[in-house]
C-alpha positions in Angstrom: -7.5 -5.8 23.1 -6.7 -2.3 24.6 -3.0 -1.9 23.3 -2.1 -1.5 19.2 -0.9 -4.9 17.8 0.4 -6.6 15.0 -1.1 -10.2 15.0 0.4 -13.2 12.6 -1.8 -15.6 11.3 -1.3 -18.8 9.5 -2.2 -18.5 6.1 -4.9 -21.3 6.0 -6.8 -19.9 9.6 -10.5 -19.7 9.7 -13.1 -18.0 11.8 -12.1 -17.4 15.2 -8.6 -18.8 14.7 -5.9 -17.5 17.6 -2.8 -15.5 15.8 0.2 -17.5 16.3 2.3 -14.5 17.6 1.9 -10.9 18.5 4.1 -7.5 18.1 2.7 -4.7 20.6 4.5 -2.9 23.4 6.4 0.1 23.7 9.6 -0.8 22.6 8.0 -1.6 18.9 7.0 2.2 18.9 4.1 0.9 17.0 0.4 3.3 17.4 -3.0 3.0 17.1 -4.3 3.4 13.2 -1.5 1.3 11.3 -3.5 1.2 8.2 0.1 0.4 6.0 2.3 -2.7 5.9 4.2 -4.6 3.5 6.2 -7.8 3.7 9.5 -7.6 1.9 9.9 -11.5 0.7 13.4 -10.7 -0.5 14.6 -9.3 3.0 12.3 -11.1 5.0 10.6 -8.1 6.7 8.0 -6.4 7.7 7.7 -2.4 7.3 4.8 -0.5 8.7 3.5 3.2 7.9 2.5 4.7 11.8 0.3 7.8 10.7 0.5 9.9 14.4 4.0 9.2 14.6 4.6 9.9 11.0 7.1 7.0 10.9 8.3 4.1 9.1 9.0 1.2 10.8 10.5 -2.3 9.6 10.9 -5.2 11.7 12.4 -8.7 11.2 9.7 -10.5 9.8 10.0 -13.2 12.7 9.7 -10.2 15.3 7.1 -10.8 17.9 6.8 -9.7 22.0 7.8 -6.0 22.2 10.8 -6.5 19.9 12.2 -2.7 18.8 12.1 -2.3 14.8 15.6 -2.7 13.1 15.7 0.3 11.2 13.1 3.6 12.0 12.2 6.2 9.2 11.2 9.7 11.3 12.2 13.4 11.3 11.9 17.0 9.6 14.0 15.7 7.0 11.9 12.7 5.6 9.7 15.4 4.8 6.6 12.8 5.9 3.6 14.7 7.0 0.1 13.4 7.5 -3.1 15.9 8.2 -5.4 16.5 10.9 -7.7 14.0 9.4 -5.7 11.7 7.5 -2.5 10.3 5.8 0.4 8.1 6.0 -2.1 5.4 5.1 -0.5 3.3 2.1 3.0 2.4 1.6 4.9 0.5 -1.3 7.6 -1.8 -1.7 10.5 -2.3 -4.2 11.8 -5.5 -3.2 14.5 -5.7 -6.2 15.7 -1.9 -6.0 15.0 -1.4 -2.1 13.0 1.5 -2.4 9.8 2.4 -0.2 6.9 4.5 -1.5 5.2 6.4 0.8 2.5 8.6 -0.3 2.1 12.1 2.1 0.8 15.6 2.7 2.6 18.6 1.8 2.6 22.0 3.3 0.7 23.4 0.7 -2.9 22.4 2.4 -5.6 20.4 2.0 -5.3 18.5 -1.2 -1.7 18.6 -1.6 0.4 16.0 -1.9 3.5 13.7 -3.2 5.3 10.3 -3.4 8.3 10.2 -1.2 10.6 8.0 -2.3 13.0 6.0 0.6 15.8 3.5 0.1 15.0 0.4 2.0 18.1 0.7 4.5 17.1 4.6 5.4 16.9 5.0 8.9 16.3 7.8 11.3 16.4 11.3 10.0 16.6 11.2 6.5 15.3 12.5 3.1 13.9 10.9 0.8 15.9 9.9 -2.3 13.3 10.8 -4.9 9.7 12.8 -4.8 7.4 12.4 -7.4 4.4 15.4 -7.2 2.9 17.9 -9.0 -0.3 18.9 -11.1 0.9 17.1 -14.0 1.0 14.1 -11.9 -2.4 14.0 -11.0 -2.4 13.0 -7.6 -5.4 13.5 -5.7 -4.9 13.7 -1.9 -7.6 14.1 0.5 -9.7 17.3 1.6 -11.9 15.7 4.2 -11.4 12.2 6.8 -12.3 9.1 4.7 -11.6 10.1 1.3 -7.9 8.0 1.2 -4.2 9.1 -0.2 -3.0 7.2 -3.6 -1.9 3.8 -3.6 0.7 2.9 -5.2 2.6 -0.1 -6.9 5.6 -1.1 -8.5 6.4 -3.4 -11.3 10.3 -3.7 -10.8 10.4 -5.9 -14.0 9.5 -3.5 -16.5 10.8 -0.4 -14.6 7.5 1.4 -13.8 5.1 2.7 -11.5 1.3 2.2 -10.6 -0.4 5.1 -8.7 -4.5 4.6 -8.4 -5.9 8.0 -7.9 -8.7 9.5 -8.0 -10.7 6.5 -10.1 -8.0 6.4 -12.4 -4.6 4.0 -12.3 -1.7 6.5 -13.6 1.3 4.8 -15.0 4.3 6.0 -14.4 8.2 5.3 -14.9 9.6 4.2 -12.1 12.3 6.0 -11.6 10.1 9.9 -12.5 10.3 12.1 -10.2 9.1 15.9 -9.7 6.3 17.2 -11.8 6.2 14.2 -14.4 3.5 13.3 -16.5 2.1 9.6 -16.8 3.0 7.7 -19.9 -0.3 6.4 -19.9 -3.8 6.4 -17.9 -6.6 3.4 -17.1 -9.4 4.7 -15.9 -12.4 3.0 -13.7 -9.8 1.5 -10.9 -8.9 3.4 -8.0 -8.5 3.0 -4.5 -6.4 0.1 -3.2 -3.4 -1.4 -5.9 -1.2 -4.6 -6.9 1.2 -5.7 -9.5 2.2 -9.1 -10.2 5.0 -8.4 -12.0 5.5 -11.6 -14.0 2.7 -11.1 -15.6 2.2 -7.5 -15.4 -1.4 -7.6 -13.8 -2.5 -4.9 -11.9 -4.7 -6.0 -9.6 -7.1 -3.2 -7.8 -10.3 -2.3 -6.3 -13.1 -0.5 -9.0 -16.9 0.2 -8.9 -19.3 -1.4 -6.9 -17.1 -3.4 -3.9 -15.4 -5.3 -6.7 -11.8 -6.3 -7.5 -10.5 -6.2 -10.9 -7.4 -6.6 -12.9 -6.1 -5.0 -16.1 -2.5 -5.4 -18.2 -0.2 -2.6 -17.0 -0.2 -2.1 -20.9 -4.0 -1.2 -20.9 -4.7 2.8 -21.8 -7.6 4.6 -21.9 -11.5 3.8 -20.7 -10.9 -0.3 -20.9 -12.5 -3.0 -19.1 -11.1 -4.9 -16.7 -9.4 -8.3 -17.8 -10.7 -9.9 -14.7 -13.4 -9.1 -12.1 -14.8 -10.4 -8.8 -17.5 -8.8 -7.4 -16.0 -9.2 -3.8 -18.1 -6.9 -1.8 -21.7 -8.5 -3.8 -20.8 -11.8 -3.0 -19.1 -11.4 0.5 -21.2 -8.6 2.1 -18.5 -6.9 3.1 -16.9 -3.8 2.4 -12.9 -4.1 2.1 -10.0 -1.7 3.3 -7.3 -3.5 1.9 -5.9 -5.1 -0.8 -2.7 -8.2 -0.8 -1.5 -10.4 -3.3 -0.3 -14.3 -2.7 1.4 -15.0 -6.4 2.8 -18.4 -4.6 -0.9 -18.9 -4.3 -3.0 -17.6 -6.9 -4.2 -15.7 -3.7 -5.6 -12.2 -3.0 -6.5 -11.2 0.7 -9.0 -8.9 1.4 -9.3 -7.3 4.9 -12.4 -5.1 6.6 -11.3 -2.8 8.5 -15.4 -1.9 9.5 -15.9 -5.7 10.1 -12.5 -6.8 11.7 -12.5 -9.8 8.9 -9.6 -11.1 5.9 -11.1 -12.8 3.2 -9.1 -14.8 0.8 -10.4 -15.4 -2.9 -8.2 -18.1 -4.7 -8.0 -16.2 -8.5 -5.5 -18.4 -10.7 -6.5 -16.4 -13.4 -4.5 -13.4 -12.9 -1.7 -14.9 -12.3 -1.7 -17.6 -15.1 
């Protein structure tokens, strides 16, 4: 397929299963190398990070055909900013506040980075309503293509904030903002992130291909509650990281292999 798209699946389709609807087409304003999307359950939509565009964009989470997003995140004032090699490649949902996390380049050069911090019915040029950056934070953005922004997650439950960077998971309160310190690191998870909030399982990726999961009370050089060595047993090296609670899913997508993978784990949500 020559044109960006956004394809639908069923949640029970197999190998070589058609999508039952497409987005693509101008009028979407959607771009090649959408690595970031969310589904908001609460709101029923669908927001998407655009990295050349430096855009957020949410659409009805029915939309299909060249159907325009409802609401369109862009401008000097969002203060989003990718890099010549990278960026604007996670994105984070509040569902119960209406915020979105977007993690971004600064102006400062390679390196440099922060959390911007949108409310969920933003739209065109606007700022962000909170930033969260600084040393104390942390963060470790990118220097060179391939080396990946922070992810980030958000327990809404018990107010705080999960940012996987640089092989470490850096809790946070929600609301920080500016120059704050963690209240607490894990170390040995980086990468891709999840919270199940009921439970308060953070679910990431950690050495070796593998998926693990830890209490978002865990501190320190722990273990992982809960491993599966995903990329051991599948073969395949994953890009991506979702979470079906309803379920007891987690999806797995390959960007490299152009697969999703589901691994039924009741554990982590028990």
């Amino acid at each position: 397929m020559n044109t960006p798209v956004i394809a639908a699946f069923a949640r029970l389709a197999r190998e070589n299963t058609a999508p039952l609807r497409f987005l693509e087409g101008q009028k979407t304003r959607i771009s090649r190398t959408m690595h970031a999307l969310e589904y908001n359950a609460l709101y029923d939509e669908i927001v998407v990070g655009s990295p050349l565009t430096q855009t957020i964009l949410t659409f009805r989470g029915g939309a299909g055909g060249e159907e325009p997003p409802i609401r369109v995140i862009q401008g000097p004032k969002t203060q989003i900013q990718g890099t010549d090699y990278d960026g604007n490649d996670k994105i984070a949902l509040d569902q119960v506040n209406g915020e979105i996390y977007l993690p971004s380049a600064t102006a400062g050069g390679a390196g440099k980075g922060v959390i911007l911090v949108f409310d969920r019915m933003a739209n065109g040029d606007v700022a962000p309503k909170r930033i969260l950056g600084g040393p104390d934070t942390g963060f470790t953005f990118p220097t060179a293509k391939g080396q990946g922004f922070p992810n980030v997650a958000v327990d809404a439950t018990r107010n705080l904030l999960a940012v996987a960077t640089g092989g470490q998971i850096r809790i946070f309160d929600r609301t920080a903002s500016g120059n704050a310190r963690p209240l607490r690191t894990i170390t040995g998870g980086g990468g891709q992130v999840k919270i199940n909030a009921p439970n308060g399982m953070i679910i990431g990726s950690c050495q070796g291909g593998s998926i693990c999961a830890w209490s978002i009370e865990d501190t320190g050089a722990v273990g992982p509650r809960f491993k599966i060595p995903a990329q051991q047993i599948t073969g395949v090296g994953f890009s991506g990281l979702a979470i079906n609670p309803v379920h007891k899913e987690i999806i797995l997508p390959s960007g490299s292999r152009n697969v999703i993978i589901t691994f039924y784990w009741p554990e982590i949500f028990g």
